[in-house]
NUPA-714886 format. One record per residue (C-alpha): x, y, z. Coordinates in pm, whole numbers, padded with zeros to 5 digits, always signed. Example, Ala and Ser with C-alpha at 12.3 -4.5 7.8 and 13.67 -1.06 7.14 Angstrom:
# NUPA-714886
+01230-00450+00780
+01367-00106+00714
# end
This chain:
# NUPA-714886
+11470+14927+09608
+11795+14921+09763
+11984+14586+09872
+11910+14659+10258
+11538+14606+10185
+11648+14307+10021
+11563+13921+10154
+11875+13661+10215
+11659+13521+09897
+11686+13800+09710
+12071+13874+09725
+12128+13530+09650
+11950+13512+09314
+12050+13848+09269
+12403+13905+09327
+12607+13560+09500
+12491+13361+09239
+12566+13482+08943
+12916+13630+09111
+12963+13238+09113
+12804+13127+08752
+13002+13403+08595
+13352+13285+08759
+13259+12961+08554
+13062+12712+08783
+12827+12484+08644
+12482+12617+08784
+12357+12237+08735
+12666+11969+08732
+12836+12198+08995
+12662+12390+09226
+12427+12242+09516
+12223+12494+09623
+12024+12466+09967
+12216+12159+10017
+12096+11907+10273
+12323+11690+10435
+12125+11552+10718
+11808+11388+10710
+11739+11530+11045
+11744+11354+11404
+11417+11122+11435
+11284+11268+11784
+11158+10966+11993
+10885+11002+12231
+10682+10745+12346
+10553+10564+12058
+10590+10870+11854
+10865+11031+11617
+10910+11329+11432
+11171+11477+11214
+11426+11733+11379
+11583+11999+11070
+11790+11866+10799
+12139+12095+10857
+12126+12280+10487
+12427+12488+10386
+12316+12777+10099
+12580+12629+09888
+12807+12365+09802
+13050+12391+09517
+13137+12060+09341
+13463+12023+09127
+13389+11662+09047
+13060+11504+09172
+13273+11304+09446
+13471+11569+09512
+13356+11927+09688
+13566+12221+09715
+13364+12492+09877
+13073+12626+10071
+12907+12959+09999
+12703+13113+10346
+12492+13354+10223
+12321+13662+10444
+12072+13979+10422
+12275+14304+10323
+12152+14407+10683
+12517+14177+10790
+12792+14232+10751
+13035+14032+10470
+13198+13801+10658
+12856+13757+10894
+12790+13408+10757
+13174+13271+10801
+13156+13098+11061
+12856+12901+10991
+13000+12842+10711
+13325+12686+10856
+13119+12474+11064
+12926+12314+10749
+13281+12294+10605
+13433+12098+10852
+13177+11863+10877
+13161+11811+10510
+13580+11800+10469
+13578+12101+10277
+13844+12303+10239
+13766+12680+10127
+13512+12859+10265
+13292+13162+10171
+13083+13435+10337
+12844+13692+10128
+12631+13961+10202
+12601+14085+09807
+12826+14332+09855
+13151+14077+09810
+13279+13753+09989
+13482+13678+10265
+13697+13357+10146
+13826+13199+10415
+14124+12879+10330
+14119+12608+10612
+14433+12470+10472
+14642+12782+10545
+14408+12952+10770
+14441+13267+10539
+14166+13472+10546
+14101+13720+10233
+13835+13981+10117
+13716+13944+09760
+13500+14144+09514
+13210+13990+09330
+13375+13942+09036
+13685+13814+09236
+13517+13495+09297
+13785+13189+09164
+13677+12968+08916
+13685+12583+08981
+14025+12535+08774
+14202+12811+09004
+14055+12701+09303
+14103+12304+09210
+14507+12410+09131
+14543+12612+09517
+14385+12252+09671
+14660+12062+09451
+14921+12280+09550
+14785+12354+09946
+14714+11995+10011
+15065+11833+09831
+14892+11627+09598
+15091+11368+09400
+15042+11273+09019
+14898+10913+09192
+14661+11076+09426
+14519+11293+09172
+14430+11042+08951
+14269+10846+09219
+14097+11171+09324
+13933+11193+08960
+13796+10872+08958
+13409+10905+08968
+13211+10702+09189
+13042+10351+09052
+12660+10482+08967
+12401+10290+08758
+12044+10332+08736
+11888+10369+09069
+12212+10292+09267
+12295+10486+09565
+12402+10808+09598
+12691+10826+09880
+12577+11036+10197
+12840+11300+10331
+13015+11052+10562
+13017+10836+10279
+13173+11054+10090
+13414+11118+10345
+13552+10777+10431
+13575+10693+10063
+13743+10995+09948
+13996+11006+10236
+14056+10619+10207
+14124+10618+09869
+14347+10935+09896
+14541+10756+10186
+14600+10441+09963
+14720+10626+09631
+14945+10831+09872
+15113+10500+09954
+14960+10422+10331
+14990+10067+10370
+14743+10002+10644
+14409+10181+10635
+14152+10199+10953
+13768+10315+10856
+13556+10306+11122
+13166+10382+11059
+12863+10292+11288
+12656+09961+11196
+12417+10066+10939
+12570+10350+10813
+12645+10165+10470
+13017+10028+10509
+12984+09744+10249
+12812+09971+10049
+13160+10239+10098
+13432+09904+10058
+13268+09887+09721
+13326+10220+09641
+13652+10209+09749
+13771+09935+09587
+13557+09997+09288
+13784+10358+09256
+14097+10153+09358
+14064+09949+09063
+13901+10169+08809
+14164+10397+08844
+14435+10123+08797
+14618+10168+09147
+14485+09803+09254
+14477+09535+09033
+14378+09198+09244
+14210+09316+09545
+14098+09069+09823
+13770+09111+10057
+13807+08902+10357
+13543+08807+10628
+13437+08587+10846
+13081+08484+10773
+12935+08283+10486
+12651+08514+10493
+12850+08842+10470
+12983+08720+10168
+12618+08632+09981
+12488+08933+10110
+12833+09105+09964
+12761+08957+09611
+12424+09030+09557
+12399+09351+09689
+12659+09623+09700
+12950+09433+09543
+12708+09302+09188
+12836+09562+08967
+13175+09392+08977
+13010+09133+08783
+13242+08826+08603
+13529+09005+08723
+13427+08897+09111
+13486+08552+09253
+13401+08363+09585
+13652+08125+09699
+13486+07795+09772
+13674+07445+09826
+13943+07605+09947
+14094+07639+09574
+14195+07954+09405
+14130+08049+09097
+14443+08320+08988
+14217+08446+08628
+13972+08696+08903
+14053+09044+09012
+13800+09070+09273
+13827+08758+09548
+13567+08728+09794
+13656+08491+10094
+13619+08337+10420
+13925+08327+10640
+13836+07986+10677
+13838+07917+10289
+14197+08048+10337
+14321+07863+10600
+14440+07509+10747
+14693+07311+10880
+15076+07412+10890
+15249+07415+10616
+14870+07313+10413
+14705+07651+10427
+14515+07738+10097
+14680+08077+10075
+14974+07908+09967
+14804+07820+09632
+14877+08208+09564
+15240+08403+09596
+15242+08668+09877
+15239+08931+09614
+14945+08838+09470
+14721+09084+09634
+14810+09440+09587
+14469+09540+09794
+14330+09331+10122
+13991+09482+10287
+13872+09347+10613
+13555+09347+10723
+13499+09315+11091
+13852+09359+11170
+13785+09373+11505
+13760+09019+11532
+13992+08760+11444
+14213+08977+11214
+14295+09204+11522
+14502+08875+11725
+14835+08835+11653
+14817+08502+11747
+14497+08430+11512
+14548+08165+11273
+14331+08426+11051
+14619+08699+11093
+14842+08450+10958
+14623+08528+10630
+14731+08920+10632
+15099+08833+10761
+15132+08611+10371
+14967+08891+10210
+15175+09153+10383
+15329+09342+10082
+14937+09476+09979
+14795+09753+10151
+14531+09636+10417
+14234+09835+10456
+14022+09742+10802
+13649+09855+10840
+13464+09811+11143
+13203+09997+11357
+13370+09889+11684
+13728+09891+11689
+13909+09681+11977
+14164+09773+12206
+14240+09435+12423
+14581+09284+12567
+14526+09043+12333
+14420+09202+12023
+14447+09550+11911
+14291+09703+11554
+14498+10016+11652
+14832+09846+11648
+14787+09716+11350
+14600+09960+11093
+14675+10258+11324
+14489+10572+11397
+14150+10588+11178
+14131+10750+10862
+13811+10851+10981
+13533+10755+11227
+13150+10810+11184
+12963+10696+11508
+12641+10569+11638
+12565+10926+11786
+12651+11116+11499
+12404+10876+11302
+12154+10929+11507
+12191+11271+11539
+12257+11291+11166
+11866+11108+11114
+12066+10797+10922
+12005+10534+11222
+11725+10461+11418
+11695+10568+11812
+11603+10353+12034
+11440+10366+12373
+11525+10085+12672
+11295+09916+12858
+11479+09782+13179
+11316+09496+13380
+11478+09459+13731
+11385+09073+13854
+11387+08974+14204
+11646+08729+14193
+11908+08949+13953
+11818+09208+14208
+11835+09090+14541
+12013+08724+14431
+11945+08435+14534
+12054+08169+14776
+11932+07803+14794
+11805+07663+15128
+12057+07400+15303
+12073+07023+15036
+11820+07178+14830
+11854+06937+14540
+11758+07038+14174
+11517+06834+13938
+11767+06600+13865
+11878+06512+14214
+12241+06721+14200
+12268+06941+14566
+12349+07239+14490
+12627+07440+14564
+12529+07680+14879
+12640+07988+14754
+12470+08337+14645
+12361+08331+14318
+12326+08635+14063
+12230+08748+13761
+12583+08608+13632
+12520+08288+13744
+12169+08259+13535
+12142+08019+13255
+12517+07946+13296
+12530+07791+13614
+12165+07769+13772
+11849+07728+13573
+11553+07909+13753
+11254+07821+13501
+11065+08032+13606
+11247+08317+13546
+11300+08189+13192
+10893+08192+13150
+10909+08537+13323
+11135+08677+13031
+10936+08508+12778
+10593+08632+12940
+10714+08991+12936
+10863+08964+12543
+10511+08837+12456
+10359+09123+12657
+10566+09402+12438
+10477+09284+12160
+10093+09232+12261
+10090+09593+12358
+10303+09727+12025
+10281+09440+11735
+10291+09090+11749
+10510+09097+11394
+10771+09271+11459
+11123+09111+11399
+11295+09042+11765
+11612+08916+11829
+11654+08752+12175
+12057+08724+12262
+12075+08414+12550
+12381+08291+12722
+12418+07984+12508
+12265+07757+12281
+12137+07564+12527
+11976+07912+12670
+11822+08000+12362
+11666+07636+12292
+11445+07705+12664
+11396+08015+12564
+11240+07939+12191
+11052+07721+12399
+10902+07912+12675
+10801+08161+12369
+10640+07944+12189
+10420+07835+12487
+10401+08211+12540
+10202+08229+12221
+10094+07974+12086
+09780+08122+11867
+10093+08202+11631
+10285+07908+11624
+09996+07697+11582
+09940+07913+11213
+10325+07907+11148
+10581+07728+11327
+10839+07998+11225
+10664+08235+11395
+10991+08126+11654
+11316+08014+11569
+11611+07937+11718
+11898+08089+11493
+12206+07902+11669
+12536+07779+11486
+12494+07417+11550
+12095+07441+11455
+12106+07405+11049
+11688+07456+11023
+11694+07783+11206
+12038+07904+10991
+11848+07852+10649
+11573+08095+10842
+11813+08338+10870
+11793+08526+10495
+11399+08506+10573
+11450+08689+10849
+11644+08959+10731
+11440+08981+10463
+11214+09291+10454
+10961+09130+10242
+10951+08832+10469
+10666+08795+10783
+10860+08414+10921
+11039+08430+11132
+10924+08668+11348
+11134+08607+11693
+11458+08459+11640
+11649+08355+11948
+12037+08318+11968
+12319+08343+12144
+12652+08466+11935
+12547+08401+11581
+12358+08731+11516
+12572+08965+11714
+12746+09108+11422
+12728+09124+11037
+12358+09053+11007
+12200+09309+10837
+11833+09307+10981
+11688+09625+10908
+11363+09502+11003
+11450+09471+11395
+11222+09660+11635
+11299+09468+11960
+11604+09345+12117
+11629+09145+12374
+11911+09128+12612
+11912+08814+12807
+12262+08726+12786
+12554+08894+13010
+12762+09128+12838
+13071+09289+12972
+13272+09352+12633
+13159+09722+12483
+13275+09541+12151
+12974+09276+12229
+12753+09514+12323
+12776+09802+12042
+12776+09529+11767
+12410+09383+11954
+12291+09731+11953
+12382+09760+11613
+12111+09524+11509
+11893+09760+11553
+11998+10110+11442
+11894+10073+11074
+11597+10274+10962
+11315+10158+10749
+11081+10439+10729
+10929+10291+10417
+10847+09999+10609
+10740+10173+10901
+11037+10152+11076
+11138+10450+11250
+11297+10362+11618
+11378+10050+11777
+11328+09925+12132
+11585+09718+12372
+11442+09552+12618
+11739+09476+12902
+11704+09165+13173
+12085+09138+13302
+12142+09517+13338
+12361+09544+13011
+12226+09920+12922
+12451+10026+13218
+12649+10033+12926
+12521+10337+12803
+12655+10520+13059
+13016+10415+12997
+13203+10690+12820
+13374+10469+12558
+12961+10464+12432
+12873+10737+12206
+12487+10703+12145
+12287+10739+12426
+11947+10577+12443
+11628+10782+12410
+11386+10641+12651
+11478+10403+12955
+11209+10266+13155
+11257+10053+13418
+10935+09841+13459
+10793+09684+13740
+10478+09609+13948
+10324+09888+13916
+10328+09854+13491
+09986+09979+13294
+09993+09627+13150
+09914+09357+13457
+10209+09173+13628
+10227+08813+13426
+10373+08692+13796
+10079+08493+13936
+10000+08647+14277
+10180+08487+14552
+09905+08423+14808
+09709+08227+14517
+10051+08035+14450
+09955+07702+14589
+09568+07700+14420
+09681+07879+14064
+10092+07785+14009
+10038+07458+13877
+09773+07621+13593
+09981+07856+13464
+09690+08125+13359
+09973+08336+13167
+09992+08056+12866
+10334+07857+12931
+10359+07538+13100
+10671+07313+13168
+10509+06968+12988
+10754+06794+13083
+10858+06931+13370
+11169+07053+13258
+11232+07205+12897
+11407+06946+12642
+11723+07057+12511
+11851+06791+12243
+12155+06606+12307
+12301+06818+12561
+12148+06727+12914
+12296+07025+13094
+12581+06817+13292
+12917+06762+13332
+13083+06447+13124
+13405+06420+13355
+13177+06313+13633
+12856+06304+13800
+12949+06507+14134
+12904+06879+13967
+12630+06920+13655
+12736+07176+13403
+12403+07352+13507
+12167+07352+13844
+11772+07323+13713
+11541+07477+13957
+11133+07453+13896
+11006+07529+14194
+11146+07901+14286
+10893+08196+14200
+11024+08525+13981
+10866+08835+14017
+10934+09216+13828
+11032+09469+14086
+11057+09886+14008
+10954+10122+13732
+11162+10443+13618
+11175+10673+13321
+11439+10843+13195
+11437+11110+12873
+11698+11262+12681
+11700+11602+12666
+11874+11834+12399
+12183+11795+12548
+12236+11426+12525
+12171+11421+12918
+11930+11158+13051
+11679+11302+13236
+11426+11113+13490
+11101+11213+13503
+10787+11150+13305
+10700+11264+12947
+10463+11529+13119
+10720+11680+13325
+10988+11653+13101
+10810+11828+12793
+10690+12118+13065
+11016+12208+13154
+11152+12242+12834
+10844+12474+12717
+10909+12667+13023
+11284+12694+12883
+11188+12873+12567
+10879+13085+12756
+10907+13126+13115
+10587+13314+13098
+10243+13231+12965
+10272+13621+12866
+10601+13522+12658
+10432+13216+12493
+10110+13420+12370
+10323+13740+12229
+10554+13463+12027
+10204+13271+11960
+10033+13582+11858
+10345+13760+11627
+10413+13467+11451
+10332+13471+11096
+10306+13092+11096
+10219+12912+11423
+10353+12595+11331
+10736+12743+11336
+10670+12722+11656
+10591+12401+11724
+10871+12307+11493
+11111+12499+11720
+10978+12302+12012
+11017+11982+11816
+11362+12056+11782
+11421+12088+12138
+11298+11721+12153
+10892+11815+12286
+10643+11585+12092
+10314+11764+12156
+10161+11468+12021
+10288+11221+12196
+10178+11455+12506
+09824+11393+12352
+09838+11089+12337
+09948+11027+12666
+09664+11257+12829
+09384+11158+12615
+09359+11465+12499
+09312+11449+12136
+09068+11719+12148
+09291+12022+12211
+09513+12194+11933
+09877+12231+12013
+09811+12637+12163
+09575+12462+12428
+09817+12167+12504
+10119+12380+12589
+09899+12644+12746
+09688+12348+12955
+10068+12182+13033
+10273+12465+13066
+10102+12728+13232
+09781+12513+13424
+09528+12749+13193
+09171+12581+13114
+09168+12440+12799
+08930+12484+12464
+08862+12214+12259
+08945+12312+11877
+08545+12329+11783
+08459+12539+12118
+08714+12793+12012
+08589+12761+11657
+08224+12799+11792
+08307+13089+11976
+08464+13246+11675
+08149+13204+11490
+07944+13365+11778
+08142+13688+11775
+07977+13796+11447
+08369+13867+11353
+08310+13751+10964
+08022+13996+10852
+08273+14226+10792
+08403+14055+10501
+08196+13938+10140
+07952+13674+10155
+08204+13459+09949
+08459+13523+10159
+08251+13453+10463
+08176+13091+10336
+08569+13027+10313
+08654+13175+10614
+08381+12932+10792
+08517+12635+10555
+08834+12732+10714
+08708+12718+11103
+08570+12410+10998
+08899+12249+10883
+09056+12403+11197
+08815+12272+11412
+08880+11896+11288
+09268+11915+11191
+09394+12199+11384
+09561+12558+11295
+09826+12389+11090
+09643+12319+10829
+09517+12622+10767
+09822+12820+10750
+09892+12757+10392
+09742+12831+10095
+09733+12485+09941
+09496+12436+10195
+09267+12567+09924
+09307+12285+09699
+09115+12047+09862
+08788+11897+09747
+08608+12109+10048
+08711+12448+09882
+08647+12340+09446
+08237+12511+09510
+08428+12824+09560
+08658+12803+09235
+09038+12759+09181
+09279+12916+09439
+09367+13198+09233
+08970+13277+09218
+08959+13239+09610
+09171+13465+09738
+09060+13711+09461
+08737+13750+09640
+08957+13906+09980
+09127+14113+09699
+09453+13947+09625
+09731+13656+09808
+09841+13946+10052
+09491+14004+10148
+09371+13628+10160
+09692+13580+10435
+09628+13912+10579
+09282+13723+10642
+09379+13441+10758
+09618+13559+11047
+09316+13799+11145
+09128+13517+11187
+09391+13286+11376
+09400+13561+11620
+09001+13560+11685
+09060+13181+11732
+09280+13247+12026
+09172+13555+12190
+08924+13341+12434
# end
C-alpha cells in the first residue's frame, strides 16, 4: 500500500515520528503527542452547558518540561509538505513557541518565527533538541543569567498542579524578563486563571535558581495572605514568614505582608526596620490598587525598596489621572484575559439577567413637602437610580430586589453561594434584612443562611473563609458592599448581584471576577449576574473583553409571577405583604448609624421612603453567537438560524445526516457553533424527539417522530429477517436502546458492553455473528438509515 492510501494516523506512526525519535527526542519525557491545550469553551444555553473542542496540536516538542521548543502539524500524503504550516504557526504562537514544523511523510517544512526563515528538510534532517536548543540560544540572545533561570524546573510535588499554557507563558517570560535584568515587571492574567498559583512559580524559580535571594510578596488583604500560605505558597515551608506586629524578622527569605504591616507615621514606618537593599525581589498583588498612586502612603513601600526588581500582577490594570500601573511597571510582559479564558474553557460564562425597575427607569420625583418617615422634607428634585440607597431610601424597592434574588434562587437552587454588592454598609445591613424576611424557612434552620460580610461587621468577616469554602453549605448569601470586590477567591459563586452603582471598569471586572472560576466537580459550570442599576452596560464598553452569554431583561411578563402586589388590590393587600417580607418596625434597623447628617438636622445623610410602590418593567433576550456578537432573539430562533447557516436546505441536512459515518459529529459540529439541542428540548418539552427530529421539527417545520415511533416503524418493515436470528435479537436490543437514549448511543461499539447485550456473549462474540467489526458497523449504519427513512 502506498503512502497516498495512507491515514494522517498512519504517516504519523509511520514516518514523522520516528523522523523525530531518531533525531534524539525523548518519545516519553519529550514529546507531547495530540497535545491539548484548551479544555474547550463551556457553551451556555439556558440552564444547559456543553463542552466546545479542546484546540489539540499533533505535536509538541519539549526541551525541558517548562520549556517547549516546537510544534510538529502533521497531514495525509494526499497534501502537500508544508500543507499543515500554518496551522501549525497558529498553535505556535499561541503557545510562545518558536520553530515550527509541517509533514506530510515525505519530509518537513521547518519554519523559524525568530528569523522568519523558512527551510525544507528531509526526514532524517529533522534537528535534535541540543541543535535546535543552541539556534534558540543564539536566535533569541540569551545571556549566561537567563539561561540558568530558563533551566530551572518548575516546583512539583505529589499531586501539585501542573501549569496550563498561559501559565506557562507568564512564568517563563517573567522569569526570563527578570534574569535579563528588567527592573519592573507587569503580568496581567484574568481573575481565576491561577495568578497566586504563577507568583509562586515565579518566585519559587527566582530563588531556586539563586537570582533572588530575599523576595517580598506584598498585598493588601489579611485574607490574601492566609489564603497565600496555605495554599499555593506552602511548599516554601520554614523558609516563608508573615509579618505581623509590624516587626521584621531579617533570618526569612520569603516575607509575606500587608502594606499596612509596613507602614506608619513619618519618619516611624516599619520598613525602616530593614535597609532599602534588603529586597532583591518585590511582587505585588493587586497592583492596581494602592501600589499604582504615587501619592499612596503604600507606594512609599516600593519607593524604600526601589533598588529590587518589582514584579506587579493584576487582572485589571488601571489607567487613571491619579494612578497608573502602566507608568510604573510599563507595558505587560504578557496579558491573559477574561475572554480568552472563557474561550479557552478555564473560566466560567456567565449569562445576565437584567431587571429594569420603574423608578431606575422612569425616576422618580416626590410630590410638593412630601416628608420621609422621619419627618425630613425632601429635596424636590428627580431622583434616579444614582440617587438609590445613597441619597433616598425607597423600601420598597429594597424588598423588590430581595423578592426577585429569592425568586432566582427558588427557580434554580436555594444553596447556591450569592454575593449581593450594595452601595454601602448601611445598604447591605437593609438588604441582609429584607432577605432574610424573604426567606425565612432558611434562616429559621441556620441563621447563616444570610450574612452581611462588611469591614466594620467582625461576625460576618469570620464567615468569610466558610464561605469560600467549597466544602462549606453557611453562608449561603453574603451581602456587601467593597469588601468582596477583589481578592476573594469564591469558586463556589453562582449568582451575583449587582445592586450597587458602578462606573469604574476596574470595579466592575474585579466584581465579575467573583464569578468566573469553574467548579465542574462541584457542579459548577456557569455563573449568573443578576443586574438592578444597569452596570452590564458595561459589557458593551470596548475596554471589556468577555462578553456575557445570555442577557435577559425581565419584566412583567416573567414565567415566574410578578412578586409586585397588584396595584388595584394595593389598599386591601399592601399592608400583608403576601410575598414574605414585612417592615416590623416600620423602617429596617441599621445599628448605630441612623442614616443622618451629624453637622445638623436640616439635610439627613439619607431620605427613607415606605410608602412609594416598585414594580419590574420589560423582558429581552439576548444570545451570543459564534462571533462574540450579542444577538436578540429567543433560544428557538437563535438556534434555527444558525442550523440554517450550516444547511440552508432540509435536502442539505439529510445528505450530511445520511453520509455521515457517525451522526453525532454532527451534532458536535453544531455544538461548536454554540446550538444546544438540548437545551432546545428542554425548552419545548420535547424530550421525546432525538436530535434528527429536533433540528428537522425546528429547522425545516417537518412533523416530527418520537424515537420509539421511528423505532416501531423500523420493526414493522420486516427490514431484520434478512440477517441471523442472533443478529436479529441485537439489532432489536439496539432499536431498543435507540428508542430510550437516542442514536448516539448506538454508534459505538462499547455500546455492546452493557448488561443488556452479556445474553448474547462478549463483544468480540457479537459482532462475530454479522461476520466480523466491519460487518457489525456496516450493520449498524444500515440500520440508522432504516431509522430515518420515514
Amino acid at each position: 500500500m502506498g503512502k497516498k492510501h495512507l491515514s494522517e494516523e498512519d504517516i504519523k506512526a509511520r514516518y514523522i515520528t520516528p523522523a523525530i525519535t531518531d533525531a534524539g527526542w525523548d518519545i516519553k519525557k519529550q514529546i507531547r503527542l495530540e497535545y491539548a491545550f484548551t479544555a474547550g469553551r463551556i457553551i451556555l444555553r439556558g440552564n444547559i452547558t456543553a463542552r466546545g473542542k479542546k484546540k489539540r496540536a499533533d505535536y509538541v516538542l519539549f526541551y525541558k518540561s517548562n520549556f517547549p521548543l516546537a510544534v510538529v502539524e502533521a497531514k495525509d500524503n494526499n497534501h502537500t509538505v508544508g500543507a499543515g504550516l500554518q496551522q501549525a504557526i497558529t498553535y505556535a504562537k499561541a503557545l510562545d513557541i518558536n520553530y515550527v514544523y509541517a509533514s506530510n511523510g515525505d519530509g518537513f517544512i521547518e519554519q523559524n518565527l525568530i528569523t522568519a526563515e523558512v527551510t525544507k528538510l528531509k526526514l532524517e534532517d529533522f534537528p535534535s533538541p541540543e541543535i535546535l536548543y543552541k539556534r534558540y540560544l543564539k536566535d533569541k540572545g540569551i545571556t549566561i543569567n537567563e539561561e540558568k533561570a530558563i533551566l530551572e524546573p518548575y516546583y512539583y510535588g505529589h499531586n501539585y498542579k501542573t501549569p496550563r499554557y498561559y501559565q506557562r507563558i507568564a512564568i517563563n517570560r517573567t522569569v526570563s524578563a527578570v534574569a535579563k535584568g528588567q527592573s519592573r515587571v507587569l503580568l496581567v492574567s484574568a481573575t481565576g486563571t491561577g495568578k497566586t498559583f504563577m507568583t509562586f512559580q515565579i518566585i519559587y524559580r527566582l530563588w531556586k535558581a539563586g537570582i533572588k535571594k530575599k523576595i517580598l510578596f506584598l498585598v493588601d488583604r489579611n485574607v490574601l495572605i492566609d489564603q497565600t500560605i496555605s495554599g499555593d505558597f506552602k511548599p516554601f515551608g520554614g523558609k516563608m514568614t508573615k509579618v505581623k506586629n509590624k516587626k521584621l524578622d531579617s533570618s526569612y527569605e520569603i516575607y509575606l505582608a500587608l502594606y499596612q504591616q509596613l507602614t506608619g507615621d513619618e519618619g516611624e514606618e516599619t520598613f525602616l526596620q530593614f535597609k532599602p537593599n534588603f529586597f532583591d525581589l518585590v511582587v505585588i498583588d493587586e497592583c492596581h490598587r494602592g501600589s499604582a498612586k504615587e501619592e499612596s502612603a503604600w507606594r512609599k513601600v516600593l519607593d524604600y525598596f526601589s533598588s529590587a526588581t518589582h514584579i506587579g500582577c493584576t487582572a485589571t490594570p488601571i489607567e487613571t489621572k491619579e494612578a497608573s500601573s502602566l507608568t510604573y511597571f510599563g507595558e505587560p510582559i504578557y496579558e491573559y484575559s477574561l475572554k480568552q479564558g472563557i474561550n479557552d474553557g478555564f473560566l466560567a460564562p456567565y449569562k445576565v439577567i437584567r431587571i429594569g425597575l420603574d423608578k431606575d427607569l422612569e425616576g422618580y420625583r416626590p410630590e410638593a413637602g412630601k416628608v420621609d418617615k422621619n419627618g425630613y422634607e425632601i429635596e424636590d428634585r428627580e431622583y434616579n437610580v444614582k440617587d438609590y440607597d445613597r441619597t433616598l431610601v425607597i423600601d420598597d424597592r429594597t424588598r423588590v430586589v430581595a423578592s426577585k434574588i429569592t425568586e432566582f434562587l427558588k427557580n434554580t437552587d436555594r444553596f447556591s453561594k450569592t454575593i449581593v454588592f450594595c452601595v454601602d454598609i448601611e445598604h447591605a445591613e437593609r438588604m441582609r434584612q429584607a432577605l432574610i424576611n424573604a426567606n425565612k424557612d432558611l434562616y429559621a434552620k441556620n441563621d447563616k443562611y444570610i450574612m452581611r460580610i462588611t469591614g466594620d461587621n467582625d461576625e460576618g468577616k469570620a464567615q468569610l473563609e466558610n464561605f469560600i469554602d467549597e466544602e462549606s453549605t453557611y453562608p449561603v448569601i453574603a451581602v456587601t458592599s467593597k469588601l468582596m470586590t477583589t481578592g476573594v477567591d469564591a469558586k463556589m459563586c453562582k449568582l451575583i448581584v449587582l445592586e450597587n452603582n458602578i462606573n469604574s471598569m476596574t470595579e466592575f471586572k474585579q466584581i465579575i471576577g467573583r464569578g468566573t472560576r469553574l467548579l465542574e466537580e462541584y457542579g459548577k459550570t456557569y455563573f449568573t449576574i443578576m443586574d438592578f442599576r444597569n452596570a452590564s452596560r458595561l459589557f458593551a464598553d470596548p475596554a471589556f473583553d468577555g462578553k456575557p452569554e445570555v442577557v435577559i431583561d425581565l419584566g412583567g411578563d416573567d414565567p415566574v409571577a410578578d412578586p409586585i402586589p397588584d396595584p388595584q388590590e394595593e389598599d386591601d393587600n399592601y399592608d400583608d405583604f403576601p410575598y414574605g417580607f414585612r417592615d416590623i418596625d416600620g423602617d429596617y434597623g441599621v445599628g448605630a448609624d441612623d442614616g443622618f447628617d451629624d453637622e445638623g438636622d436640616d439635610k439627613p445623610k439619607k431620605y427613607y421612603v415606605g410608602d412609594v410602590l416598585v414594580k419590574v418593567l420589560s423582558e429581552r433576550v439576548q444570545y451570543v453567537d459564534k462571533d462574540g456578537k450579542l444577538i436578540t432573539e429567543s433560544l428557538i430562533d437563535y438556534t434555527k438560524k444558525n442550523i440554517l447557516q450550516q444547511y440552508a436546505r432540509l435536502d442539505d441536512f439529510l445528505q450530511t445526516w445520511t453520509n455521515a459515518e457517525k451522526k453525532q459529529a454532527i451534532i458536535d459540529e453544531l455544538q461548536d457553533d454554540g446550538v444546544l439541542l438540548d437545551a432546545v428540548r428542554e425548552e419545548l418539552g420535547k424530550t421525546e424527539l432525538d436530535d434528527f427530529d429536533l433540528i428537522c421539527h425546528l429547522a425545516y417545520d417537518k412533523p416530527p417522530l418520537t424515537k420509539k415511533e421511528r423505532a416501531n416503524h423500523v420493526k414493522k418493515r420486516h427490514y431484520l429477517y434478512k440477517y441471523s436470528e442472533v443478529a436479529q435479537q441485537v439489532l432489536e436490543a439496539l432499536l431498543d436502546k435507540y428508542a430510550n437514549e437516542g442514536i448516539t448511543e448506538i454508534e459505538e461499539t462499547k455500546v455492546l458492553q452493557l448488561k443488556e447485550f452479556s445474553k448474547f456473549g462478549s463483544p468480540m462474540k457479537i459482532v462475530k455473528f454479522f461476520g466480523g467489526k466491519r460487518a457489525y458497523q456496516k450493520a449498524v449504519q444500515e440500520l440508522e438509515n432504516e431509522i430515518y427513512s420515514a
